[in-house]
Backbone as CSV, one residue per row, in Angstrom:
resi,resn,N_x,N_y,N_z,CA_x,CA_y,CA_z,C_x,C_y,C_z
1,UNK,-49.740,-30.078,42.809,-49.272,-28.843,43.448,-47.750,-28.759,43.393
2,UNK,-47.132,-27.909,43.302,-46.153,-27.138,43.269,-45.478,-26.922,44.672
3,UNK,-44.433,-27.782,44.877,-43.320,-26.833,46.056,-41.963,-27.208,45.878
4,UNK,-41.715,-25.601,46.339,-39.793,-26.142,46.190,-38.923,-27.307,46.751
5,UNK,-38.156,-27.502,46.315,-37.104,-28.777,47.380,-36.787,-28.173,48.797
6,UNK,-36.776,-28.907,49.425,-36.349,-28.684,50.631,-35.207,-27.969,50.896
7,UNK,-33.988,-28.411,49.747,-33.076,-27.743,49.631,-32.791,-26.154,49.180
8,UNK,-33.721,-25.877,48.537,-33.791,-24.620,48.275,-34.605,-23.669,49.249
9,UNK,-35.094,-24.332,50.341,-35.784,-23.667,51.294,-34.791,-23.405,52.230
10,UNK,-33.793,-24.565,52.512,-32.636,-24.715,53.324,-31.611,-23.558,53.362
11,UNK,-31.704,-23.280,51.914,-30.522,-22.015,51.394,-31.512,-20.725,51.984
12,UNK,-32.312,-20.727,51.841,-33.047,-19.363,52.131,-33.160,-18.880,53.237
13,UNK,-33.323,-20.164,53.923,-33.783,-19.938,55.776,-32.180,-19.776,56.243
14,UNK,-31.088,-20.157,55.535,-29.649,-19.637,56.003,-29.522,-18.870,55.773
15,UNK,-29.393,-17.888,54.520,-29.140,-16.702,53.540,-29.802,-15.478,54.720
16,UNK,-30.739,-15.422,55.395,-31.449,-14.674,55.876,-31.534,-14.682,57.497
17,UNK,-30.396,-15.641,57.531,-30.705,-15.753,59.370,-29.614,-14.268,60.015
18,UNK,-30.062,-13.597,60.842,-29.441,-12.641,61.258,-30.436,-11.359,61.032
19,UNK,-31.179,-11.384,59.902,-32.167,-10.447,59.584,-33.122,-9.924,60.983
20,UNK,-33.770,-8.954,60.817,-35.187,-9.291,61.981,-36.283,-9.665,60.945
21,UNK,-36.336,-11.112,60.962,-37.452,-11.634,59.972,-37.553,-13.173,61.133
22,UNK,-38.865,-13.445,60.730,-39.287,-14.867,61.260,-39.866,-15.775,60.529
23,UNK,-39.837,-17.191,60.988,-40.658,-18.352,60.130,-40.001,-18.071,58.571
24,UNK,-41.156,-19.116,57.685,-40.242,-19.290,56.372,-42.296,-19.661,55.789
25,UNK,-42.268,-19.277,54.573,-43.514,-20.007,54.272,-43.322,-20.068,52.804
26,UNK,-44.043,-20.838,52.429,-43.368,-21.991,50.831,-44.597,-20.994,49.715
27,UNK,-44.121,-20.880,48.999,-45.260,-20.588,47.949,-46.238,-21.889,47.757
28,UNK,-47.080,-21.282,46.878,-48.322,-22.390,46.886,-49.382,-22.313,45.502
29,UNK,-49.310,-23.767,45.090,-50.215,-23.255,43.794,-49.767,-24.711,43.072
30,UNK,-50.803,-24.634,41.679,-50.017,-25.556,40.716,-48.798,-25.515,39.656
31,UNK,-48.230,-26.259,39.160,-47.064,-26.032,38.444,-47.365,-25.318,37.322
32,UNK,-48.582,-25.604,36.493,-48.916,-24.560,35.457,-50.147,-23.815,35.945
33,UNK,-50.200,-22.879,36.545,-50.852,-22.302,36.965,-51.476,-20.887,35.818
34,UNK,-52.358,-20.592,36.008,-53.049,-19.710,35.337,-51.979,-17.771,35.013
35,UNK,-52.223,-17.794,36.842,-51.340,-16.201,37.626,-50.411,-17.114,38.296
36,UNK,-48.998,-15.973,38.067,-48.143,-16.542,39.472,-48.328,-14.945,39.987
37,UNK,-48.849,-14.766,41.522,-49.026,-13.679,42.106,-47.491,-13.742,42.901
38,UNK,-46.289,-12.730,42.743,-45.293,-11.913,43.608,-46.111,-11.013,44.371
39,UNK,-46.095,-11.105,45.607,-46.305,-10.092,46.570,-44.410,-9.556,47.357
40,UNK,-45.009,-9.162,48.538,-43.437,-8.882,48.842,-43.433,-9.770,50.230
41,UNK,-44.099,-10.156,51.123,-43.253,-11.138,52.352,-44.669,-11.314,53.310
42,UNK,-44.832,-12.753,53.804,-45.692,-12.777,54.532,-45.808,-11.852,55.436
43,UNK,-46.746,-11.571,56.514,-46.979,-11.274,57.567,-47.369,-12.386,58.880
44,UNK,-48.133,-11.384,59.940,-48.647,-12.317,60.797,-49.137,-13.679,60.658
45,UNK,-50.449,-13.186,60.219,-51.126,-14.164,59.775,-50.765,-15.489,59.051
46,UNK,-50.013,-14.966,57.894,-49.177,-16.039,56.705,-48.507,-17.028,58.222
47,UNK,-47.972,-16.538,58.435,-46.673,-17.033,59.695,-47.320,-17.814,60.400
48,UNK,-48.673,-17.845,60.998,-49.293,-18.748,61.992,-49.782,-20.190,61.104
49,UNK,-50.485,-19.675,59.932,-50.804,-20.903,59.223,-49.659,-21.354,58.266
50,UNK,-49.131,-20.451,57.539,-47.854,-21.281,57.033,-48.755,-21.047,55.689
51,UNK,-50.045,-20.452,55.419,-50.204,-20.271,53.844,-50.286,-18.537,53.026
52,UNK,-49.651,-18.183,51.878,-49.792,-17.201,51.574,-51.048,-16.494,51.260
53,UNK,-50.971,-14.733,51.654,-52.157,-14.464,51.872,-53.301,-14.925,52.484
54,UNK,-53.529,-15.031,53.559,-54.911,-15.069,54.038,-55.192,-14.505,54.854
55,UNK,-54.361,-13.302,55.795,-54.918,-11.745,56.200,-56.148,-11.558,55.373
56,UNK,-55.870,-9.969,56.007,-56.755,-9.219,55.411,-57.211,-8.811,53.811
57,UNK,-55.304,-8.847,53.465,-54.808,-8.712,52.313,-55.419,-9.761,51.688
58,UNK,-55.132,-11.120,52.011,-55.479,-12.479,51.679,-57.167,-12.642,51.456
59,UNK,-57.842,-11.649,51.317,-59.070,-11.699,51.657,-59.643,-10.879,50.468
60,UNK,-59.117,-9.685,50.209,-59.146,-8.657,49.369,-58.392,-9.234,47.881
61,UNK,-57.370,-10.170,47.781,-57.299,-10.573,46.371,-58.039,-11.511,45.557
62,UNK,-58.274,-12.358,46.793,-59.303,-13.571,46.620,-60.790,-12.764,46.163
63,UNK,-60.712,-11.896,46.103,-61.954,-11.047,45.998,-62.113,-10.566,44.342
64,UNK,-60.686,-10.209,44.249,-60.322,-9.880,42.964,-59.949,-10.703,41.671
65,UNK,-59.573,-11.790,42.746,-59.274,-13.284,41.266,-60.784,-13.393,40.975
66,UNK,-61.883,-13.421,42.111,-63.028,-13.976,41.764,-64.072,-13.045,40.563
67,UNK,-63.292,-11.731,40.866,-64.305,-10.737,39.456,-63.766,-11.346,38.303
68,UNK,-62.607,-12.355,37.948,-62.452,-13.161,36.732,-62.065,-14.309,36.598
69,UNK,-62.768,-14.731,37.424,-63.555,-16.073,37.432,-61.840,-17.419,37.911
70,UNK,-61.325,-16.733,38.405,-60.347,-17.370,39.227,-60.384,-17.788,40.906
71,UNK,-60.099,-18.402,41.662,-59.868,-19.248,42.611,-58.540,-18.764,43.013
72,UNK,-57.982,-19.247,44.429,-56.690,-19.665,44.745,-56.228,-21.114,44.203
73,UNK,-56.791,-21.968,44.141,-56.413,-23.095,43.124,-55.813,-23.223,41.904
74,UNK,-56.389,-21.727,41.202,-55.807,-21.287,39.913,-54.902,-20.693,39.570
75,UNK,-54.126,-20.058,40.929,-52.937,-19.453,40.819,-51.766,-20.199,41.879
76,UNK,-50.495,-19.680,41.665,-49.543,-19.601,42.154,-48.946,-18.555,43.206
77,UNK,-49.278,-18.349,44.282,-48.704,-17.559,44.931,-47.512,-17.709,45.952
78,UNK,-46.797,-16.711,45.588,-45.490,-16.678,46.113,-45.346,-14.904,46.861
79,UNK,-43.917,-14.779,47.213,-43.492,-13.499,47.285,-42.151,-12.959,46.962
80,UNK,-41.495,-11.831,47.131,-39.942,-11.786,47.102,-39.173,-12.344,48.075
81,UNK,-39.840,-12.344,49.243,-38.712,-12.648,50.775,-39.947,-13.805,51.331
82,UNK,-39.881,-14.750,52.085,-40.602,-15.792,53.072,-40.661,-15.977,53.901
83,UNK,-40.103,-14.711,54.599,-40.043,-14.634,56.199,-40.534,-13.353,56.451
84,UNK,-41.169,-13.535,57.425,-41.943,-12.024,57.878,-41.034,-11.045,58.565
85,UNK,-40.634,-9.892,57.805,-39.632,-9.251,58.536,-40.943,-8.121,59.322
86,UNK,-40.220,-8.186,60.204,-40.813,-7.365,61.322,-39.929,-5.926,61.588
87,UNK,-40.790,-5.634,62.931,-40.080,-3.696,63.722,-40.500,-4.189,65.413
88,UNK,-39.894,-3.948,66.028,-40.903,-3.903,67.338,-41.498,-2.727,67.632
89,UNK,-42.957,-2.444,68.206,-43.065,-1.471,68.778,-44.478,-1.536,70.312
90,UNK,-44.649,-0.607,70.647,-45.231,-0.492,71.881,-47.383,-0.791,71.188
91,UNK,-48.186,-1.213,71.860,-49.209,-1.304,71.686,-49.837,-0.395,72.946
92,UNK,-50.537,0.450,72.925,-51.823,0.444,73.927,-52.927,-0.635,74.581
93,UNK,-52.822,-0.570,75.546,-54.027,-1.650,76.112,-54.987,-1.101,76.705
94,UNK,-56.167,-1.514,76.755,-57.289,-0.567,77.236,-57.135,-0.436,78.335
95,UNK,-56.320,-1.292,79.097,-56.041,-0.477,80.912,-55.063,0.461,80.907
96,UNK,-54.798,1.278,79.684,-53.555,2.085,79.629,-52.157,1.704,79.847
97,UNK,-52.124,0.051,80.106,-50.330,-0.193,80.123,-50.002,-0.458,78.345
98,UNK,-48.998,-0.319,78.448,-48.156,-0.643,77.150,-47.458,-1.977,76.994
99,UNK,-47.302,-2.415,76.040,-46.768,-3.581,75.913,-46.131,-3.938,74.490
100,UNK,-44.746,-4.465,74.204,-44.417,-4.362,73.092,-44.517,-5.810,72.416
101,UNK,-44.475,-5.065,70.889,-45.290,-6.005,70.321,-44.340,-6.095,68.915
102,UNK,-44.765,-7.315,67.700,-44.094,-7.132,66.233,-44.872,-6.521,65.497
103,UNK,-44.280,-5.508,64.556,-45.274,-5.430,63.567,-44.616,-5.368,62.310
104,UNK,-45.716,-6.088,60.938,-45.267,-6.360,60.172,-44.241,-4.476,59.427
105,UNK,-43.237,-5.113,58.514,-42.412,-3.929,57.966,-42.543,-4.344,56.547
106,UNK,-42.343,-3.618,55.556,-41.543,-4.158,54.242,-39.697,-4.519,53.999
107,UNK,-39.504,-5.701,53.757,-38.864,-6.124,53.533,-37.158,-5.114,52.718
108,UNK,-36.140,-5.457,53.463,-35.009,-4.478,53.111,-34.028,-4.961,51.667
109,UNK,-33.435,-4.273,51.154,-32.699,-5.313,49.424,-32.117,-5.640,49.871
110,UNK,-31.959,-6.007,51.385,-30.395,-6.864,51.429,-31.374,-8.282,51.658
111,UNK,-32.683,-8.079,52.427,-33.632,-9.715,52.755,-34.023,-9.539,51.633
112,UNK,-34.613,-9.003,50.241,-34.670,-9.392,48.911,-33.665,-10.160,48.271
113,UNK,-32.888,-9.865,48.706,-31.163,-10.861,47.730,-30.880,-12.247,48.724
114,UNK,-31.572,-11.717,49.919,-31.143,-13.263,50.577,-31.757,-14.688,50.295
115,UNK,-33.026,-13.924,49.397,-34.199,-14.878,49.435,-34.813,-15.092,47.929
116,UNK,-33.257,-14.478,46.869,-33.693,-14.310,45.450,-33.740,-15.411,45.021
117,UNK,-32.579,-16.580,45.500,-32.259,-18.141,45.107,-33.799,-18.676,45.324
118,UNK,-34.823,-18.493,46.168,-35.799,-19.463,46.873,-36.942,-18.316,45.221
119,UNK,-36.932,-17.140,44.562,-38.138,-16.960,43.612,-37.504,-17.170,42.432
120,UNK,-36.097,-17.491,42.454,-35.230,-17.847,41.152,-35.496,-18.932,41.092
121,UNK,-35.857,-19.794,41.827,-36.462,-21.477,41.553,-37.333,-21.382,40.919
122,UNK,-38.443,-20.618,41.479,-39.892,-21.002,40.996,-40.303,-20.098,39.829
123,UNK,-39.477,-19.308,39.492,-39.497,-18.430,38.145,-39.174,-19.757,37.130
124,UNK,-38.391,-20.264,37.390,-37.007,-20.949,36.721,-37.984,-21.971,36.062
125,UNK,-38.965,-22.812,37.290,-39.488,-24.547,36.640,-41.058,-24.053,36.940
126,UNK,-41.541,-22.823,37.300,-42.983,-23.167,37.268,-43.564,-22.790,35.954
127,UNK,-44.850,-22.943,35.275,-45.540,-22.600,33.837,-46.348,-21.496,34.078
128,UNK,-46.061,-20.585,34.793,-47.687,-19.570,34.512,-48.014,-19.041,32.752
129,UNK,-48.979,-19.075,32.464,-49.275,-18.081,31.624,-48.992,-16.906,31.828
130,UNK,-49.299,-15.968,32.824,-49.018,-14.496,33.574,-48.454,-14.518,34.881
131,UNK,-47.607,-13.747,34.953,-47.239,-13.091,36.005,-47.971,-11.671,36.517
132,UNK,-48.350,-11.824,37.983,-48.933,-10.645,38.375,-48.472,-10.152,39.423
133,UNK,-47.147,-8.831,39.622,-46.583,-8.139,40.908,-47.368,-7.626,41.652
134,UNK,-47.806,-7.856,43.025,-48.316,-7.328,43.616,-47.838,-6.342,44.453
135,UNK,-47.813,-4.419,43.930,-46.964,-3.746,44.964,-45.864,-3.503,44.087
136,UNK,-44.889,-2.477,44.893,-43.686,-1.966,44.365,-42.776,-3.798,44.589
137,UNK,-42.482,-4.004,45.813,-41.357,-4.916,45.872,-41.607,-6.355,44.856
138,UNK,-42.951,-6.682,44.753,-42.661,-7.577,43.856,-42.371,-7.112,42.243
139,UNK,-42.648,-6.116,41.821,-42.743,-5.595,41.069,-40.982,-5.192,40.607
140,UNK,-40.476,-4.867,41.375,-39.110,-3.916,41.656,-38.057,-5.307,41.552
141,UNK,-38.260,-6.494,42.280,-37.350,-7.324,42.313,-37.446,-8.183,41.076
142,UNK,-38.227,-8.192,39.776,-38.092,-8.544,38.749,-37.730,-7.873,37.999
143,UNK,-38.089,-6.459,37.931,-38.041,-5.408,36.821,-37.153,-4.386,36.763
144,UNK,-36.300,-4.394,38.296,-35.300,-3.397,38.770,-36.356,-2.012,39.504
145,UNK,-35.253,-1.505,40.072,-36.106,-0.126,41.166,-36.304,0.918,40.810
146,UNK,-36.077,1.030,39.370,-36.798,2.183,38.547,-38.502,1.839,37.993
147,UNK,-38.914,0.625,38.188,-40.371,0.306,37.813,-40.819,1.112,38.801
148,UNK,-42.057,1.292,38.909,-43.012,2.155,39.583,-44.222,1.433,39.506
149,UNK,-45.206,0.961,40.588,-46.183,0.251,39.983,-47.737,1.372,39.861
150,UNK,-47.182,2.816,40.173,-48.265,3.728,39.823,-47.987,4.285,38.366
151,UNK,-46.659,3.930,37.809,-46.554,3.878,35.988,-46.869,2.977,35.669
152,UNK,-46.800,2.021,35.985,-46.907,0.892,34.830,-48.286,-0.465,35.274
153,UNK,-48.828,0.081,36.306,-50.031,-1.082,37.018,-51.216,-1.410,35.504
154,UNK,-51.101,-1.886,35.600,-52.807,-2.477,34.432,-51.729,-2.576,33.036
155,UNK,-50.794,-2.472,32.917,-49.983,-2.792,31.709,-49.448,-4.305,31.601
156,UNK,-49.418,-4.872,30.147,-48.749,-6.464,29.799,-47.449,-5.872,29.177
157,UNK,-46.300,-5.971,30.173,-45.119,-5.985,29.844,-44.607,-7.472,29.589
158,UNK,-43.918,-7.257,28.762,-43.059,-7.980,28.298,-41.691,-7.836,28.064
159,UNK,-41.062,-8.322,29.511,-39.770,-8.127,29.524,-39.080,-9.282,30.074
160,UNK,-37.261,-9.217,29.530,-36.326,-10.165,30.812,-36.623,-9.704,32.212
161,UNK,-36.218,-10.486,32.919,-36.587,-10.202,34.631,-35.280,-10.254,35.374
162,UNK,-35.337,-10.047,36.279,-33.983,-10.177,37.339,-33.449,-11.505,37.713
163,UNK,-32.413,-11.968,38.037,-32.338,-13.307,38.842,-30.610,-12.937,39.458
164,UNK,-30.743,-13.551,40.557,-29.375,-13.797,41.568,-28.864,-13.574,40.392
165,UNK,-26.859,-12.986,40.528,-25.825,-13.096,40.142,-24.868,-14.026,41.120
166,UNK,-24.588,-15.143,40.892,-24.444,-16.021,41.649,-22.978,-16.102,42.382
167,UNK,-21.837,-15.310,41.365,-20.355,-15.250,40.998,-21.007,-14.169,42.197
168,UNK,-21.106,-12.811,42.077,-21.221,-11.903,43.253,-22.078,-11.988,44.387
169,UNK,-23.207,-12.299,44.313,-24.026,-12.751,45.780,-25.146,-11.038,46.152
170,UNK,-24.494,-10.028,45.375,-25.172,-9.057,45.845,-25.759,-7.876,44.605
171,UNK,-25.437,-8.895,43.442,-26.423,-7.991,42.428,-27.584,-9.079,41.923
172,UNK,-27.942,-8.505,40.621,-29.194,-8.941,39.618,-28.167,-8.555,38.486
173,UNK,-28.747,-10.348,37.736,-28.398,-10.091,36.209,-29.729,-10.325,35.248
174,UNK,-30.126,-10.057,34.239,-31.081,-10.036,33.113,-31.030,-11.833,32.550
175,UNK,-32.569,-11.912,32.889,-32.490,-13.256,32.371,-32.194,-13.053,30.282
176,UNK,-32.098,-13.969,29.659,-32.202,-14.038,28.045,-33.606,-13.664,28.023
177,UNK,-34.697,-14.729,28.792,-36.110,-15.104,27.830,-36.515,-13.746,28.316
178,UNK,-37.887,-13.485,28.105,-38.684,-12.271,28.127,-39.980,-13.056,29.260
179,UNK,-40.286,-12.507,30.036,-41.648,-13.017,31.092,-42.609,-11.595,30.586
180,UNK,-43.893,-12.213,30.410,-45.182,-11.256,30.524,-45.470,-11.010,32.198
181,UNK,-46.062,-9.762,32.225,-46.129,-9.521,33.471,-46.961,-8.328,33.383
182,UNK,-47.853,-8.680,34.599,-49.304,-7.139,34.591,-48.819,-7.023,35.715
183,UNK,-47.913,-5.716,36.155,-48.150,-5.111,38.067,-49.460,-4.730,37.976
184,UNK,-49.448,-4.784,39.742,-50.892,-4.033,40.146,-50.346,-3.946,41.641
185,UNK,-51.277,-2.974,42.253,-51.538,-2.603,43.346,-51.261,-3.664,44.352
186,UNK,-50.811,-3.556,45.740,-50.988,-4.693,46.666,-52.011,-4.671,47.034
187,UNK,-52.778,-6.188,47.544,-54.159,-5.088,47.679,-54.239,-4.948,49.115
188,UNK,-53.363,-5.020,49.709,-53.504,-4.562,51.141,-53.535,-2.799,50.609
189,UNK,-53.061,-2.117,49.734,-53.279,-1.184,49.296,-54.443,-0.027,49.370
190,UNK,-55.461,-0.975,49.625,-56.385,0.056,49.842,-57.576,0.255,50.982
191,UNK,-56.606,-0.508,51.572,-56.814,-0.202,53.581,-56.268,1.292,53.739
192,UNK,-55.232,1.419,53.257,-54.664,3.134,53.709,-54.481,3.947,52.661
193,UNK,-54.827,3.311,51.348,-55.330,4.622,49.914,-56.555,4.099,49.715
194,UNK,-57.836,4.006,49.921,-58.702,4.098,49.218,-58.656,4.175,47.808
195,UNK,-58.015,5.589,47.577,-58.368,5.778,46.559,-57.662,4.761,45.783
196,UNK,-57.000,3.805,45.679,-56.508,3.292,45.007,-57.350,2.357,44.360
197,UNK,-58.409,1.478,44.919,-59.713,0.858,44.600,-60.233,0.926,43.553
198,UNK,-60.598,2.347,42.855,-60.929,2.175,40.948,-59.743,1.401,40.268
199,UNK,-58.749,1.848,40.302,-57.483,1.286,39.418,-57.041,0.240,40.069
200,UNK,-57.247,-0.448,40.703,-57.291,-1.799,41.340,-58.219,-2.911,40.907
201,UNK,-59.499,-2.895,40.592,-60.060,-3.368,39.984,-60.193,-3.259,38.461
202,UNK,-60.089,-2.070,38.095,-59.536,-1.972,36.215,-58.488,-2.969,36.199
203,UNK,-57.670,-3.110,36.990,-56.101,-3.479,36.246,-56.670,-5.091,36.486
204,UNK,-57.849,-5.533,37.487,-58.230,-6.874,37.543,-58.706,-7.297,36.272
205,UNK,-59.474,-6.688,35.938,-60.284,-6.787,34.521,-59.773,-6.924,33.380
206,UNK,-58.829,-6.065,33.458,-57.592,-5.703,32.443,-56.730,-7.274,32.084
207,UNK,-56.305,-7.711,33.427,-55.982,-9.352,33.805,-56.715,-10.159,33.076
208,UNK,-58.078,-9.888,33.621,-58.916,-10.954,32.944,-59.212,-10.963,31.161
209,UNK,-59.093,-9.919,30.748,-59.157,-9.475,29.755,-58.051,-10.002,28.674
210,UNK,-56.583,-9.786,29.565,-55.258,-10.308,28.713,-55.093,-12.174,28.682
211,UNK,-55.698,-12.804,29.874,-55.887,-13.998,29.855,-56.932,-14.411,28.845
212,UNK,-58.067,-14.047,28.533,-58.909,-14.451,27.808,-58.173,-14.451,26.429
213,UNK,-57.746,-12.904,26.230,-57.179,-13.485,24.554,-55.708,-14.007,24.262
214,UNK,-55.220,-14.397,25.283,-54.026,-15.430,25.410,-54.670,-17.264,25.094
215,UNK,-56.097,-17.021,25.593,-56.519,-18.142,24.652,-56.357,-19.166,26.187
């Protein structure tokens, strides 16, 4: 199995302190792994156990590695940011009091850049065969914020990717090599689009399809 140095966790959990984000959770997987799955930042759940995906979300991909014949064992999962950035807001309780509470947010480009050093590692020394963005932000923090993952989802791009500019601290420079990469949908995605569900599973297939004749 696969995890970063301590030291590079060290930089991340500093880079990001001041944020409204909590906890830190490590990607997870083997070093040559089949998929490396980018999502964009734990949540609740991630945060209590300390492993990626296993919400709801976490429930719904595992669903989707399995229509091609993949496991969590077989992949690499990571995200853009490792701390659950949060919002506060008020809950209802069935005795009608209120009570405030966290709820998960998507992650801001300033906690994307804080936390680029901690997916610039594991871009850098892990082996996937494929890369798979899950969502705009994982998608966006390799490919820049003109990708769209309702243009380009179920597609094998083949492109350079983003990584820290290290001299400035607050851009992206173009790696040399070229990374393959299929976006797709998050699949927490289709809790609140449905419709997103046909082309969610095509673009799985599609996966399974580009792995098979990668051999």
């Amino acid at each position: 199995m696969f995890r970063i140095p301590e030291s590079i966790a060290k930089l991340g959990k500093e880079r990001i302190k001041g944020f409204p984000v909590e906890g830190f959770v490590y990607g997870e997987g083997p070093q040559k792994p089949e998929l490396m799955l980018i999502g964009e930042a734990p949540g609740e759940f991630e945060l209590v156990d300390g492993i990626p995906f296993i919400g709801r979300a976490g429930k719904e991909l595992m669903k989707s590695l399995a229509t091609i014949g993949l496991t969590r064992e077989n992949v690499y999962i990571t995200s853009a940011v490792r701390s659950r950035p949060y919002r506060w807001g008020t809950k209802k309780e069935r005795d009608g009091t209120t009570t405030e509470r966290k709820y998960n947010r998507p992650p801001t480009q300033k906690e994307i850049l804080a936390h680029a050093p901690v997916l610039d590692y594991e871009l850098a020394n892990l082996e996937p065969r494929l890369i798979v963005t899950l969502g705009n932000v994982g998608l966006q923090r390799l490919l820049g914020k003109e990708a769209k993952v309702t243009e380009l989802h179920g597609q094998l791009l083949e492109r350079p990717i983003q990584y820290l500019n290290e001299l400035e601290d607050t851009t992206f420079n173009w790696t040399q090599e070229t990374y393959r990469i299929v976006p797709t949908f998050h699949p927490a995605s289709v809790f609140y689009r449905p419709s997103h569900r046909p082309s969610l599973d095509a673009d799985w297939l599609e996966i399974g399809r580009i792995l098979g004749e990668m051999g």
